[in-house]
C-alpha positions as a Markdown table, in Angstrom:
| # | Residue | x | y | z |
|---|---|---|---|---|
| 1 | Unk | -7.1 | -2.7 | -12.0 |
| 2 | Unk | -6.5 | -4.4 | -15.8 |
| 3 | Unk | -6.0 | -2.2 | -18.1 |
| 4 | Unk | -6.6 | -3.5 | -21.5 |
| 5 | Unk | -5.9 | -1.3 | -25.0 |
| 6 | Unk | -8.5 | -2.1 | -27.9 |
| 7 | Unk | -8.8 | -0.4 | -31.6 |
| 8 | Unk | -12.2 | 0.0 | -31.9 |
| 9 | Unk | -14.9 | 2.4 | -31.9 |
| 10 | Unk | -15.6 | 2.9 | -28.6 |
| 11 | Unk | -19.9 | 2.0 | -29.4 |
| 12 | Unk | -18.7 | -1.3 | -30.0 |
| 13 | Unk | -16.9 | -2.1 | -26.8 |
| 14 | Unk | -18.7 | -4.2 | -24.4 |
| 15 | Unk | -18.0 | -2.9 | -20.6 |
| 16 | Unk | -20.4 | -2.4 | -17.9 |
| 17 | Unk | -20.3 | 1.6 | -18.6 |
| 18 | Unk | -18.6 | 3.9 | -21.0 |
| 19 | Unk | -17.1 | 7.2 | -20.2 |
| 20 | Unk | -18.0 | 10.5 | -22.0 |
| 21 | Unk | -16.0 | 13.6 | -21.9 |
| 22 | Unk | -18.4 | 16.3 | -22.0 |
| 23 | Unk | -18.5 | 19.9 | -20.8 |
| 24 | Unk | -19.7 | 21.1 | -17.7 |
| 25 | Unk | -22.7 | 22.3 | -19.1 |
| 26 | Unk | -23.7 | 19.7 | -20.7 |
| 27 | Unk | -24.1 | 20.3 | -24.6 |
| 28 | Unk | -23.7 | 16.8 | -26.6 |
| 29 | Unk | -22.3 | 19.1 | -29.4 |
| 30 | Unk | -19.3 | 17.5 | -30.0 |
| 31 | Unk | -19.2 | 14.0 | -32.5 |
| 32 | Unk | -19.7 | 11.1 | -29.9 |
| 33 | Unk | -22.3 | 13.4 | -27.9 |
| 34 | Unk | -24.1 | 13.4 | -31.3 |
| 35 | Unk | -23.8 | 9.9 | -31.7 |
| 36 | Unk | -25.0 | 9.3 | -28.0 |
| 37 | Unk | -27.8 | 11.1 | -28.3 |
| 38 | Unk | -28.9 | 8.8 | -31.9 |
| 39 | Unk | -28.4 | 6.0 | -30.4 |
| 40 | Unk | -29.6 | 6.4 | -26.7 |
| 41 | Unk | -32.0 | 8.9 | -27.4 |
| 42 | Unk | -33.2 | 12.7 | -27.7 |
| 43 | Unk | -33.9 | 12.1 | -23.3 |
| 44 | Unk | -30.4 | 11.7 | -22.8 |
| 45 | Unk | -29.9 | 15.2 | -23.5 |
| 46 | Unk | -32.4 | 16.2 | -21.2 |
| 47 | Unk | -31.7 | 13.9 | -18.3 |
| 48 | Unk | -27.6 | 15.8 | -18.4 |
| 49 | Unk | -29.7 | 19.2 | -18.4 |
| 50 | Unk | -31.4 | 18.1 | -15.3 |
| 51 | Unk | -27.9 | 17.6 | -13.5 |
| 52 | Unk | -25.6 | 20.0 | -15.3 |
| 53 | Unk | -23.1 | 22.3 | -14.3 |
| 54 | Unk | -20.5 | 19.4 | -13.7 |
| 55 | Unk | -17.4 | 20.7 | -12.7 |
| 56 | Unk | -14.0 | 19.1 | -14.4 |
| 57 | Unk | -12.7 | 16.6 | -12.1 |
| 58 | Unk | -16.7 | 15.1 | -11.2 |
| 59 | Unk | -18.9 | 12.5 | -12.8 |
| 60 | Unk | -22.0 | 11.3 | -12.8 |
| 61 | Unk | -23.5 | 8.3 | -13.5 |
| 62 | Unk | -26.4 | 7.7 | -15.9 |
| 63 | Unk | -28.4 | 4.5 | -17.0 |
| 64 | Unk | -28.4 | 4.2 | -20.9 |
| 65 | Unk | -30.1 | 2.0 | -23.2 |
| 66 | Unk | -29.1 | 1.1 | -26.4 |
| 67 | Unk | -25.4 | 0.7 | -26.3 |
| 68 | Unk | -23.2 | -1.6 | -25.1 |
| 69 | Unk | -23.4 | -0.9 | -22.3 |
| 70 | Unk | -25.9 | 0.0 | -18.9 |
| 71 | Unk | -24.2 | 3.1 | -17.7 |
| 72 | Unk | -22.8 | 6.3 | -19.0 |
| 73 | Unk | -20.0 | 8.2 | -16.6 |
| 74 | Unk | -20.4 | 11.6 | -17.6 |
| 75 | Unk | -16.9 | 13.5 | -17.1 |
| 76 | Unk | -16.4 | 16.9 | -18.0 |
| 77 | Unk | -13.1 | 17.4 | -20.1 |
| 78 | Unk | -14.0 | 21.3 | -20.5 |
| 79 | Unk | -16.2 | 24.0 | -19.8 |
| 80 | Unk | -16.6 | 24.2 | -23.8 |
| 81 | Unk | -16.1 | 22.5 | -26.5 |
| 82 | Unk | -14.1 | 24.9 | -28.4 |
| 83 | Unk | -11.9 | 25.6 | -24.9 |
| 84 | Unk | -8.2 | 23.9 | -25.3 |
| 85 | Unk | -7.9 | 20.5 | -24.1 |
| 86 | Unk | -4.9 | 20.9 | -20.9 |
| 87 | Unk | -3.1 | 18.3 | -19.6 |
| 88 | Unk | -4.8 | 18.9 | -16.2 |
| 89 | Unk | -8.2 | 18.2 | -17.0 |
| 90 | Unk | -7.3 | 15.2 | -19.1 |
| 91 | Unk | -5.7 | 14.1 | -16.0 |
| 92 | Unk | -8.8 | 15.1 | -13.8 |
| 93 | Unk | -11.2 | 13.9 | -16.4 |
| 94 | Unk | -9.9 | 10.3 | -16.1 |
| 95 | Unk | -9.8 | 9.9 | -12.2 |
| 96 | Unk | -12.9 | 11.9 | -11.9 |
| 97 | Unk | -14.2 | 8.8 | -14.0 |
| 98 | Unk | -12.3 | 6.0 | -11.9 |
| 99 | Unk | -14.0 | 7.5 | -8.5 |
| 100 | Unk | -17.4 | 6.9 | -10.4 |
| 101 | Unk | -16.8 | 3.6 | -11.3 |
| 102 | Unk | -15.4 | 2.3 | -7.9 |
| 103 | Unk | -18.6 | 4.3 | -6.1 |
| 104 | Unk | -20.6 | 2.1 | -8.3 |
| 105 | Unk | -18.4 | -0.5 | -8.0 |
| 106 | Unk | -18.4 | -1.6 | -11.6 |
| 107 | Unk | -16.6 | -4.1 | -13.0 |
| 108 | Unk | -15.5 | -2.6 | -16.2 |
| 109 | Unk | -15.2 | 0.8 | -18.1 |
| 110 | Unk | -15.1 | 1.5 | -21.3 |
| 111 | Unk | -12.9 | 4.9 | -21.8 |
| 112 | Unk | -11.9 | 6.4 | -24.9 |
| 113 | Unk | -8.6 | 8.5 | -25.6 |
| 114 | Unk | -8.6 | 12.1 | -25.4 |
| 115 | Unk | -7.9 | 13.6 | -28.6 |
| 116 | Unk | -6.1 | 17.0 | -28.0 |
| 117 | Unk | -8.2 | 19.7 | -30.1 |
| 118 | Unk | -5.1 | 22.1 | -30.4 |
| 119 | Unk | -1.4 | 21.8 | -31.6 |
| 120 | Unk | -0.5 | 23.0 | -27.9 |
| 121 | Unk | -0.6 | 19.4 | -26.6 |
| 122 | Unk | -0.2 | 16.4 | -28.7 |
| 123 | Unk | -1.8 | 12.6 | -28.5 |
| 124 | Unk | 1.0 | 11.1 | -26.8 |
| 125 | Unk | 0.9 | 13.7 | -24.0 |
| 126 | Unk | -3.3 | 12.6 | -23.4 |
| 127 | Unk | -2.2 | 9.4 | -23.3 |
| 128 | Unk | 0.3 | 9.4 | -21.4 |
| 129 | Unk | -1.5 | 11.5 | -19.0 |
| 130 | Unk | -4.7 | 9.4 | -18.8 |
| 131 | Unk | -2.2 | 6.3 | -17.9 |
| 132 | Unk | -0.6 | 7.8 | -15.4 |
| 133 | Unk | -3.7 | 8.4 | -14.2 |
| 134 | Unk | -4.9 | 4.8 | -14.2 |
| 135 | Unk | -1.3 | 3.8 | -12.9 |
| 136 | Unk | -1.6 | 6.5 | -10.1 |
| 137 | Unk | -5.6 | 5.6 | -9.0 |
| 138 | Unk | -5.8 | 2.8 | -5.9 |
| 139 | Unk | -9.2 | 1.5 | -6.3 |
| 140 | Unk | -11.0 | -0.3 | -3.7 |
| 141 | Unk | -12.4 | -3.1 | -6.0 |
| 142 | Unk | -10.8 | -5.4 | -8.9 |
| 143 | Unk | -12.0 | -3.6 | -12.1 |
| 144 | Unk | -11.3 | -3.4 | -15.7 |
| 145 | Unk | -10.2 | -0.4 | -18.0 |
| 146 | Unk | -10.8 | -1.1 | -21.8 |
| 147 | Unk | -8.8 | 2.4 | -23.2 |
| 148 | Unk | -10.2 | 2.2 | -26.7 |
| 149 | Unk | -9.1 | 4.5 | -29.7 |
| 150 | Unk | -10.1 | 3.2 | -33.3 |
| 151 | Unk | -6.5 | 4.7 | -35.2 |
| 152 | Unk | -4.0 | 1.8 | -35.3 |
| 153 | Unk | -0.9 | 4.7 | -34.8 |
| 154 | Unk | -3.1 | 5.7 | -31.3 |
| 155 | Unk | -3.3 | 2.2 | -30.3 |
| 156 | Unk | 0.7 | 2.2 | -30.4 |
| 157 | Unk | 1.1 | 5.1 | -28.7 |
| 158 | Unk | -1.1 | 4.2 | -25.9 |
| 159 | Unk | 1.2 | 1.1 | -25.8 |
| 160 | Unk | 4.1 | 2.4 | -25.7 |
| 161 | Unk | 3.0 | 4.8 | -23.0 |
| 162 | Unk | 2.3 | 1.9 | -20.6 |
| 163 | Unk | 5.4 | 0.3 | -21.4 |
| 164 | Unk | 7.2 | 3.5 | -20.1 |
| 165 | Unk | 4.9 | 4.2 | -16.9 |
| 166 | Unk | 5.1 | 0.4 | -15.6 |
């Protein structure tokens, strides 16, 4: 597996699919779920109702127009969106989305950071978390991981943090 680190905004990142860290029931409340459902459409919303509850630690895979990219891995990060963020679920969040992409066999994934939403856990601890994730995962397939945060001081963070778990 490459794993490459872009600032960007992870709409603008070409990849065979992008990962979404929803809730396991499915609500596209949050700010990139809103965005999702502008730009791929209202259905979107509808087609997660038809599969929802996802558990955190499973994925699913949906075809999307109007991105970047053909596929969306759905990966539940929480139940809700106003539950804290633990380092757990980042962690299963991440692999949950690696198993999807090497059952589909895709050849790259778009994945953004995941921004802790309390002062319990900070951004270096999600980051370091989702790489040792990556580091950890044995895929079955050459792949590409584009880990994609559009703040310059995440960027270096998630740098440093594979510099330390090489």
């Amino acid at each position: 597996m490459e794993i490459e680190i872009r600032k960007a905004d992870i709409f603008d990142i070409e990849a065979e699919a992008m990962v979404y860290p929803g809730t396991t029931d499915g609500e596209l409340n949050d700010k990139t779920g809103k965005r999702l459902k502008k730009l791929v459409g209202k259905h979107l919303a509808h087609e997660i109702g038809e599969i929802v509850p996802i558990a955190v630690g499973a994925a699913t895979v949906l075809d999307v127009t109007g991105l970047h990219v053909e596929h969306l891995i759905y990966s539940p990060l929480v139940a809700e969106i106003v539950e804290k963020i633990i380092v757990e679920n980042v962690r299963r969040c991440t692999r949950a989305a690696l198993v999807a992409t090497c059952v589909r066999e895709f050849e790259s994934i778009a994945l953004p950071v995941i921004r802790p939403n309390s002062e319990d856990m900070s951004i270096t601890e999600t980051t370091r978390a989702m790489i040792d994730e990556l580091r950890a995962f044995r895929a079955d397939h050459e792949f590409t991981v584009r880990l994609v945060d559009p703040r310059e001081y995440v960027v270096d963070i998630l740098r440093r943090s594979l510099e330390v778990v090489r």
